[in-house]
N, C-alpha and C positions, 0 to 999 in steps of 0.2 A: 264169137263171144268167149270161145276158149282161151284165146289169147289176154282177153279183158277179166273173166277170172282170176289164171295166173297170176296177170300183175297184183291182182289186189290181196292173194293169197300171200305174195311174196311182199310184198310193202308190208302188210297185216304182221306179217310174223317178225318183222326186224322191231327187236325193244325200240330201235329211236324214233318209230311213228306211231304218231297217239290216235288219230285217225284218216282212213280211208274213203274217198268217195270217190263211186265208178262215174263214166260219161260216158255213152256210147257214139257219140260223136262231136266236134267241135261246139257246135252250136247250143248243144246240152251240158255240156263242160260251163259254158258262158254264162247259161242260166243259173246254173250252182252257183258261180264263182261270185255271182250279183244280188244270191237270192236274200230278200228280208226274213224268211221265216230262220228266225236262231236254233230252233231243232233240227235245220237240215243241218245247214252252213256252219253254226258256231257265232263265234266274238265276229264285230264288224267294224269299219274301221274309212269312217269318210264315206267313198262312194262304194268300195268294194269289200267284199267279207274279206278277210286274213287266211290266207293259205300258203301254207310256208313253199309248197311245191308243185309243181305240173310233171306228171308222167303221158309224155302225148306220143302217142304212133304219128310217124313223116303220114302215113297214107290211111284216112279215114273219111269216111262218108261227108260228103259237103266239104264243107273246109276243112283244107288242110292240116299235117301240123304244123308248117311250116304259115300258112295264112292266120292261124290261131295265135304261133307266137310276136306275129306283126300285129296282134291286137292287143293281145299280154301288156307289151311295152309302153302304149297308151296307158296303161294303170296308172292310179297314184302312185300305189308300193306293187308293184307287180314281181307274183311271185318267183321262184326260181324253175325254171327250165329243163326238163330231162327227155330229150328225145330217143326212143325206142322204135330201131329197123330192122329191117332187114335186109337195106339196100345201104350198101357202104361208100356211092357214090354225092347220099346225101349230106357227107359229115361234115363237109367245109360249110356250105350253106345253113346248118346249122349252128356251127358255131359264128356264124355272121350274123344274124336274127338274134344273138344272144345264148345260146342254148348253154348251160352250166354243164352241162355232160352229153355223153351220146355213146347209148348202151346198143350193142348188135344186139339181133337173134341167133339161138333161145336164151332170155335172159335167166342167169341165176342168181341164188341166195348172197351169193358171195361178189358178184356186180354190183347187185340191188345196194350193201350195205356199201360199198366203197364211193357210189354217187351220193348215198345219205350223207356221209362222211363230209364230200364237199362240201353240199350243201347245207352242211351246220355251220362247216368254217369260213364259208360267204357268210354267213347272218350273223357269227360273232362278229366277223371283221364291218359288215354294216350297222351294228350297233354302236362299234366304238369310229363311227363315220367314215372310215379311210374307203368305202368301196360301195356300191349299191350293190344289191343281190344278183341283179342281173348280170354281174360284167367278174370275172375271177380275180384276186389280187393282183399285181401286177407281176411279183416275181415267182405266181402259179401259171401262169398262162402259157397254155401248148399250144401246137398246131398239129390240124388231122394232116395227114400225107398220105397220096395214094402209091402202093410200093406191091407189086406183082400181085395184084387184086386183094394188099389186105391194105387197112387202114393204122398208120402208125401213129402215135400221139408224143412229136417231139416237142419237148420243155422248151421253152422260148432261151432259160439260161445255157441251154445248148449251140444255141446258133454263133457263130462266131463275124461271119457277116453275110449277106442277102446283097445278091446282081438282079436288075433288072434285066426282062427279059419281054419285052414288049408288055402287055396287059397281065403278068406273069411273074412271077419273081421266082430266085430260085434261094434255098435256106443252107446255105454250107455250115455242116460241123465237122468237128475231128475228124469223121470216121466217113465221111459222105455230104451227098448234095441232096434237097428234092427240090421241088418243082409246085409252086401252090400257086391259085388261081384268085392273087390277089397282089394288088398295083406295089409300087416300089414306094410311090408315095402316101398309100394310104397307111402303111408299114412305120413309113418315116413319123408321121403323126402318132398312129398308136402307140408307138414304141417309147417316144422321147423319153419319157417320164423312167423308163425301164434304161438309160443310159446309152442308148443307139441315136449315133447321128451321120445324117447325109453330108458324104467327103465326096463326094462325084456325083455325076446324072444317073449313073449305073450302077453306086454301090454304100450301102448303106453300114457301118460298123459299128461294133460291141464296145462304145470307148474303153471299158475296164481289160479289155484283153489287146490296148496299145500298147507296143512293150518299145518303138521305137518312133521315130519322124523324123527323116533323111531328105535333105536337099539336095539336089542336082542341077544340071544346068537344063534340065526339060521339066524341074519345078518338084514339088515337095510329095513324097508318098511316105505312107504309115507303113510298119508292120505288125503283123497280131500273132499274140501269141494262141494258148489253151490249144495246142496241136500242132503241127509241123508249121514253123512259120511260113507267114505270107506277106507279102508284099504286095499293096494295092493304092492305084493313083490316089490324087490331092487335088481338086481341080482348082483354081485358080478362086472361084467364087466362092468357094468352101471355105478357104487355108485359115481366113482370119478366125473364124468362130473354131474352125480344129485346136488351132493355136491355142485361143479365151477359153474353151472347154479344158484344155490340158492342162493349161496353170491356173484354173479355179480349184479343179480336182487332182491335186496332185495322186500320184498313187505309188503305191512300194513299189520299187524297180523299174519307174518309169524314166528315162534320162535322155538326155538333148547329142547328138549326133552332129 
């Protein structure tokens, strides 16, 4: 329960929340989150009370936090997400279930305020419709990385392009590669919207960082810039939507070879 204190100590005291309620395990969380009596809960709203936020431990009695936020997302308006561990192997699966943030142990004051942060500027951007609370805008969206047992949080507008690597993908930037535990194509999907499209079976690019597209007689590859150029195939089923994509958007410094 020390733990469960804490957090409420630390939520309690940051001006951007106006109120706190503990749970001590999933199943009690649900009952809040549903309850009719307006002096527990607050304003309600459809089928569930209005709670701007979930602070959930990955590991609590019964269900999970991980089973809790697979039932979250069933909400009508289900609120935003903030997973609290201690184990840093859970942080990709957490951001896959939706999770808006994912605070290590021991949390502090100065954490606590920078997930509230997010979480205001999901709910502005949900109000003016471009995003639901659950999911981060699209040109905020990081990825957890595991990197010699810590958990790194690279910006999506860092990656410059992503290989497949069987059930694997791997995220090269300027400075380096990782290694995340999530398909090429599911990547291809999420991303579109974010200006990344599929030029090969193996490699997925940042269209804003093509600076060229060079023919030869074994057929057409890009290169990108935002770092030591690279040069990467074109596969044959790609080339035409590369091409459609380049002269719809055209971009400063982009030119034909």
């Amino acid at each position: 329960m020390a733990g469960l204190d804490e957090m409420k100590y630390l939520l309690g005291s940051n001006s951007r929340v106006g109120r706190v309620l503990t749970a001590f395990d999933a199943a009690e969380a649900l009952r809040l989150l549903r309850s009719d009596d307006p002096e527990l809960i607050g304003r309600r709203d459809g089928d569930e009370s209005i709670v701007d936020a979930v602070f959930a431990d990955v590991s609590m009695p019964g269900l999970s936090g991980m089973e809790l936020a697979r039932v979250l997302t069933a909400f009508r308006n289900p609120p935003a997400l903030v997973f609290i561990t201690g184990h840093e192997e859970n942080a990709l699966e957490a951001f896959e279930v939706g999770a808006l943030d994912y605070i290590m142990k021991p949390a502090n004051a100065e954490r606590i305020d920078r997930a509230l942060r997010t979480i205001e500027k999901n709910k502005a951007q949900a109000a003016k419709g471009t995003r639901a609370l659950e999911a981060p805008a699209a040109d905020d969206e990081v990825i957890p990385v595991e990197l010699a047992g810590t958990t790194r949080m690279i910006p999506r507008k860092d990656v410059r392009w992503v290989e497949a690597q069987g059930d694997y993908a791997r995220l090269h930037t300027a400075e380096d590669s990782h290694l995340v535990r999530i398909p090429l194509a599911q990547l291809e999907e999420r991303w579109a919207e974010a200006g990344f499209l599929r030029i090969h079976r193996s490699f997925l690019v940042s269209l804003p960082l093509v600076t060229e597209l060079r023919m030869s007689s074994s057929g057409y590859s890009v290169v990108l810039g935002g770092g030591p150029p690279k040069e990467l195939p074109v596969s044959r089923r790609h080339t035409r939507e590369l091409k459609d994509r380049l002269v719809r958007a055209p971009r400063q410094g982009w030119g034909q070879q």
